[in-house]
C-alpha positions in Angstrom: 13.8 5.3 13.1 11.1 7.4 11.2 9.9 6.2 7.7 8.8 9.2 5.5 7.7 9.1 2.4 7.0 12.1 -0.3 5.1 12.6 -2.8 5.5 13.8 -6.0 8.3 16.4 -6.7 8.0 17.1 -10.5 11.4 19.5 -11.0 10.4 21.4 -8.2 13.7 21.9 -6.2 12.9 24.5 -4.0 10.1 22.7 -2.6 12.2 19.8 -2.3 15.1 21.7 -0.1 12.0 23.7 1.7 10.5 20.3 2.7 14.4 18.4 3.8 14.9 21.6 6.4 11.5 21.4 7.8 11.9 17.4 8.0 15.8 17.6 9.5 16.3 13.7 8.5 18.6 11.7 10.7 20.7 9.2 9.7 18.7 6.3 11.0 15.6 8.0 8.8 14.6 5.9 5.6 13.0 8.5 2.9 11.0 6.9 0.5 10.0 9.3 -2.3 7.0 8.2 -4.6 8.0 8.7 -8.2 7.8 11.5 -10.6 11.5 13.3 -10.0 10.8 14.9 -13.5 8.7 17.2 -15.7 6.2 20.0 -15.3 8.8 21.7 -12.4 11.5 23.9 -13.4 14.4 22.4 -12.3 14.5 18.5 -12.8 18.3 18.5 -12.9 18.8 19.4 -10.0 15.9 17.3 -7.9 17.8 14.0 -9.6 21.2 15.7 -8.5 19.3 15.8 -4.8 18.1 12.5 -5.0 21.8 10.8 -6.0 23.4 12.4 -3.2 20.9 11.2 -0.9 21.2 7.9 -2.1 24.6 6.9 -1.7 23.8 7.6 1.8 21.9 4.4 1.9 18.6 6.6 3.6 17.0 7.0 0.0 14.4 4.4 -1.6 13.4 6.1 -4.9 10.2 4.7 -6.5 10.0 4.9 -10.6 7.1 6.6 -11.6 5.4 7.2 -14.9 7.4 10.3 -16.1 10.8 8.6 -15.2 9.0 5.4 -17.5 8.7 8.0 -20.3 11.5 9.6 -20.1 13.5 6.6 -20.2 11.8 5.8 -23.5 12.4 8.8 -24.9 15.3 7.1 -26.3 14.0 4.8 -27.9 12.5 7.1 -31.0 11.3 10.6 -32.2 7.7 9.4 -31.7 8.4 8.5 -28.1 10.8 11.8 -27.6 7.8 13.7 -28.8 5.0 12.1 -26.5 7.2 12.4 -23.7 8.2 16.4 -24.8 4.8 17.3 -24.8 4.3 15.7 -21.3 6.8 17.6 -19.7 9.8 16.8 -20.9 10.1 20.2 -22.4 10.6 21.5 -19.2 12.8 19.2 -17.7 15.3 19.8 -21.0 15.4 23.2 -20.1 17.0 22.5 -16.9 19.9 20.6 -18.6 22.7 22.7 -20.8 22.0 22.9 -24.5 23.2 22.1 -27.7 22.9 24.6 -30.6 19.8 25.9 -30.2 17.8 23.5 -28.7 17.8 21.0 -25.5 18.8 17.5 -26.2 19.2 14.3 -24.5 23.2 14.1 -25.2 22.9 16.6 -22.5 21.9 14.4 -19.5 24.3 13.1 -17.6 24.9 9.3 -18.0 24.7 9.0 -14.1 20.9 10.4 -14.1 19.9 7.4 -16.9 21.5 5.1 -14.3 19.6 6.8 -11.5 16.0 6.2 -13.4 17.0 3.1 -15.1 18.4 1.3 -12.2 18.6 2.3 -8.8 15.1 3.6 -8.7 12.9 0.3 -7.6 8.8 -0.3 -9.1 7.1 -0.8 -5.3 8.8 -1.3 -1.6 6.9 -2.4 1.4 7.6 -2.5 5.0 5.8 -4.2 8.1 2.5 -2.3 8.2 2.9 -0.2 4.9 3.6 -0.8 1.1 4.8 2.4 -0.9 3.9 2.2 -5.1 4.0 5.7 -7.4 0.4 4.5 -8.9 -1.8 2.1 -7.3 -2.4 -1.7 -7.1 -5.1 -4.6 -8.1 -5.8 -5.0 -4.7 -6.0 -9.0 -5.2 -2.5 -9.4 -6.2 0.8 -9.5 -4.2 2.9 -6.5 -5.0 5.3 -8.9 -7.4 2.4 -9.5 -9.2 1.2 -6.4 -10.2 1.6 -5.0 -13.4 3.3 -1.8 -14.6 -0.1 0.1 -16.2 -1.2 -0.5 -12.3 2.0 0.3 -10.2 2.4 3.5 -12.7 -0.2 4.2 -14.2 -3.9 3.4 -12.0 -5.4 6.4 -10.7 -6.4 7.0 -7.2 -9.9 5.8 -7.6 -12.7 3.3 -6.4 -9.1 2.4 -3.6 -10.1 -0.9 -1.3 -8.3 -2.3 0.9 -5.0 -4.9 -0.5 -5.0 -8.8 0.4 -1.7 -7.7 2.4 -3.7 -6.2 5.1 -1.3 -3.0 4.6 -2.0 0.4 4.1 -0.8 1.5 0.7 0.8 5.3 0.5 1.2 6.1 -3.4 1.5 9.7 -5.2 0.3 10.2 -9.0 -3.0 11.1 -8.7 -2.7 15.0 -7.9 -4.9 16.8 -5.6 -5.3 20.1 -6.6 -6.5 21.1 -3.0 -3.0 20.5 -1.9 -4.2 18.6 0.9 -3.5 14.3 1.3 -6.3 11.8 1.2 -6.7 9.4 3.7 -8.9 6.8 3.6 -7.1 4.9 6.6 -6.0 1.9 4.0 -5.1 4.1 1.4 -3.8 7.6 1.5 -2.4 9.9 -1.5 0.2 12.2 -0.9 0.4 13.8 -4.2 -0.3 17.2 -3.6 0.1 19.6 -7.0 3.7 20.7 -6.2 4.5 21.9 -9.9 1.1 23.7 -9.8 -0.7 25.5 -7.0 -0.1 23.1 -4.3 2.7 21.4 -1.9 5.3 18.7 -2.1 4.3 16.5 1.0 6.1 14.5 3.5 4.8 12.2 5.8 5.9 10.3 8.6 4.1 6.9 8.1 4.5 5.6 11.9 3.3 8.9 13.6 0.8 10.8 11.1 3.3 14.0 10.9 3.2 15.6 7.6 5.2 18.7 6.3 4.3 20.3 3.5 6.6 23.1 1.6 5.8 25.0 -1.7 8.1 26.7 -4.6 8.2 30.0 -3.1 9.0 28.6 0.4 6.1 28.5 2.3 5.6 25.5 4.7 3.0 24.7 7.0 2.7 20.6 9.2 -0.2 18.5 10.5 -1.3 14.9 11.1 -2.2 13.1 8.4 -5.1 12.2 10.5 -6.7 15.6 9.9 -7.7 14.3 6.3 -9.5 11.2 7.5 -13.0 11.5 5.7 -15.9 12.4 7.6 
């Protein structure tokens, strides 16, 4: 069974069907994806459309990340609609049908709230590795940890986690479009709504695939990024 886990896909669907192809997933594969299914992309209907479909396979562990958070809170009142709009919700609006003359939330299917709201889970972890969209206090147990770090910490000043684990997390974009590992740590948010690639990585055997919006892909070993 492979464990792979991808970053950050941001509405970008044809990176997102790029990357599957290159990847072929069998049926014993478990895909984690790291948060971040909306905004910035052009086409966040149709990544959450992906990502049910996979899940009800059972393969699928979808992480929450900050933009489903604010999304999800977009709900709650124009302030929040507004912050969230100007963050990219404008674009993912614009993938949905409209009303009148402009996008509004009546026009998201109930079954993509459910999808963010409660099938999506904060952090998983396996034997040797612990998947979280953000980053962690690395003092605390993962059921410890508290949402501004599982959503919202930065990929900076990393160490090591109590758990002995490595940590894989997206959220913190690397405009090079390259992964950084740091052997404990390693970021596979690589600027997929912007210049760079959506990346997949195969957590047991360092295999990464990386595709783009226009349909490039290229692969490599995670170990490649190790610093020197």
């Amino acid at each position: 069974m492979r464990i792979l886990a991808i970053g950050d896909i941001h509405g970008c669907s044809m990176a997102w069907d790029t990357l599957l192809f290159m990847i072929k997933p069998q049926t014993d594969d478990l895909i984690i994806t790291l948060g971040d299914y909306v905004d910035r992309g052009p086409d966040s209907n149709g990544v959450l459309e992906r990502l049910i479909t996979l899940h009800k396979t059972g393969q699928l562990v979808a992480l929450r990340g900050n933009h489903e958070i604010l999304m999800l809170e977009a709900r709650n009142s124009p302030e929040q609609f507004e912050a969230w709009f100007k963050w990219g919700g404008e674009q993912t609006l614009a993938s949905y049908p409209t009303i009148g003359k402009k996008p509004k939330l009546e026009t998201i299917p109930a079954h993509h709230w459910e999808f963010m709201e409660n099938l999506c889970v904060n952090y998983w972890e396996t034997e040797h590795h612990f998947f979280v969209h953000g980053n962690v206090d690395r003092h605390l147990p993962l059921n410890q940890q508290s949402p501004e770090q599982l959503f919202g910490a930065k990929f900076h000043y990393v160490k090591p986690h109590i758990s002995g684990k490595t940590m894989v997390c997206g959220h913190t974009r690397q405009t090079s479009g390259e992964p950084v590992n740091l052997g404990y740590a390693i970021c596979i948010d690589t600027w997929v709504y912007g210049q760079g690639w959506l990346t997949g990585l195969d957590v047991n055997s360092g295999q990464i695939w990386q595709a783009n919006q226009i349909g490039d892909f290229r692969t490599g070993w995670i170990d490649q990024f190790k610093p020197i």
